[in-house]
C-alpha positions in Angstrom: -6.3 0.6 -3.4 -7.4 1.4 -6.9 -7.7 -1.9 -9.7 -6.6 -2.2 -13.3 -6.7 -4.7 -16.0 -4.8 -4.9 -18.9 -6.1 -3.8 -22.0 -4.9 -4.0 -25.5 -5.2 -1.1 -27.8 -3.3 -0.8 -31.1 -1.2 -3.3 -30.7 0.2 -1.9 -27.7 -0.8 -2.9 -23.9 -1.9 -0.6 -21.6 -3.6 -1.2 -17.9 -6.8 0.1 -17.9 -8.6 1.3 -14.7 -11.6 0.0 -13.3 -14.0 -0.5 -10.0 -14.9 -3.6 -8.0 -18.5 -2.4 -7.3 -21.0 0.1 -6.2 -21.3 1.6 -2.8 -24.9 2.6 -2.8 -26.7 6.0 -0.5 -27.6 3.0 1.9 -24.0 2.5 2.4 -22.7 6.4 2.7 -25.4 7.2 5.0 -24.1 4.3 7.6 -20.8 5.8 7.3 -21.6 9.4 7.5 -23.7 8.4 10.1 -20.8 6.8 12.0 -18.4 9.7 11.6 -21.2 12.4 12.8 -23.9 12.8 15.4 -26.4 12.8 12.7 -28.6 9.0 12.5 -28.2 7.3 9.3 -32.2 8.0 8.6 -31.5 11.5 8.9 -28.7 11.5 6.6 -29.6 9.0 4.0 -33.0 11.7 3.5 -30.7 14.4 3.0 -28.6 12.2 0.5 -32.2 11.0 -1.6 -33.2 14.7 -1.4 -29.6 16.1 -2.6 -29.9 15.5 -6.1 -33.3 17.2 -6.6 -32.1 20.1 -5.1 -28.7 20.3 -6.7 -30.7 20.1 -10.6 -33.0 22.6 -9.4 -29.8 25.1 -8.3 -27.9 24.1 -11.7 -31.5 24.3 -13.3 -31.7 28.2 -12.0 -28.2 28.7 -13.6 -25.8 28.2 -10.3 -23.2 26.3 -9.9 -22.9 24.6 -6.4 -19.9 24.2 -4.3 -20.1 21.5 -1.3 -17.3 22.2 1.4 -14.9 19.1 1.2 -16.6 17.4 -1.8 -16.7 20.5 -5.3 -18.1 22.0 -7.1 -21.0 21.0 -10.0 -21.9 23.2 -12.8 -23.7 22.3 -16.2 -22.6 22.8 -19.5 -23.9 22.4 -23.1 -23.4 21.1 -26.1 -24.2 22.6 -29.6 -21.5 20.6 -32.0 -22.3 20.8 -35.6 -24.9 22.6 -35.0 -23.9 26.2 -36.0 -25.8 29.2 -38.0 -24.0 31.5 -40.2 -25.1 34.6 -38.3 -24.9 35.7 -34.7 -28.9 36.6 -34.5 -29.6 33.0 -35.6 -27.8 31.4 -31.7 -29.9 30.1 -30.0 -30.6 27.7 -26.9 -32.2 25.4 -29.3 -28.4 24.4 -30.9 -27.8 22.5 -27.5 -28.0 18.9 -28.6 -26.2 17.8 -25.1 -26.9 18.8 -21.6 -23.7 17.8 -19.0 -23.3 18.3 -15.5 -19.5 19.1 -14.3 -17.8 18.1 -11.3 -14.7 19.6 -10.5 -13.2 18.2 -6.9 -12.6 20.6 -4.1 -8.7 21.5 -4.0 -6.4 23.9 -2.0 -3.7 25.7 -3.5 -0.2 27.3 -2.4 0.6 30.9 -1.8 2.6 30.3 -5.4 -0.4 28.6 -6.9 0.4 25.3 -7.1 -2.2 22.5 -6.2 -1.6 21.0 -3.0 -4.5 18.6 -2.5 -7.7 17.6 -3.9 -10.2 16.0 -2.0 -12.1 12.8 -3.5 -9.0 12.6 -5.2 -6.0 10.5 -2.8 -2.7 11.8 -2.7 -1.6 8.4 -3.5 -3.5 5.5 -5.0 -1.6 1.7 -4.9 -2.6 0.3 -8.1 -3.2 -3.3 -8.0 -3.8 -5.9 -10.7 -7.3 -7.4 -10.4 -7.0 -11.3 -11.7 -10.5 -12.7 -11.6 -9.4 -16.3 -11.5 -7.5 -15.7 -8.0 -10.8 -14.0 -6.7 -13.0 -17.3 -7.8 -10.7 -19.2 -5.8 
């Protein structure tokens, strides 16, 4: 189930898409842990040690693909920034370092998408009204 609130932009109202909270590493690693023969230690160390070693991968230039999860890349930024000739580029124009995700997906014989993962094939959007939640 995925939440929304409406929002009003421009006159106009729109729902707008939000999250209820924060699942923390605590949290995965208990349910990895559960759906695995791996203990939760063991796997919430691999989840704290993850994202040193995915920078240091991106860091080296790699992107990094995780079976069932994507694929993360960097990318820069150099807007308004530019030099009037091509010996002038430089790495130093980057004003904005990024890292990408892009989910893991499968695709037809025709090329079509046919699933994403991290992504559900169908969310049930729900109205979040705070005042029922108090309650």
């Amino acid at each position: 189930m995925a939440f929304y609130k409406k929002q009003k932009m421009n006159g106009k109202w729109y729902p707008r898409s939000f999250t209820v909270g924060t699942m923390d590493t605590d949290q995965v690693a208990e349910r990895l842990s559960r759906i695995s023969t791996v203990s939760k230690g063991d796997t919430y160390a691999v989840l704290v040690g993850l994202g040193e070693v995915l920078g240091s991968m991106l860091e080296a230039g790699y992107s990094v693909k995780l079976k069932g999860v994507g694929t993360f890349y960097l990318t820069g930024r150099a807007e308004g920034q530019g030099v009037d000739t091509p010996e002038e580029v430089s790495g130093q124009q980057f004003s904005k370092l990024q890292v990408r995700f892009i989910p893991e997906y499968q695709r037809e014989q025709n090329g079509k998408v046919t699933g994403r993962t991290l992504v559900p094939d169908r969310v049930e959007w729900t109205e979040l009204n705070i005042e029922k939640k108090i309650r």
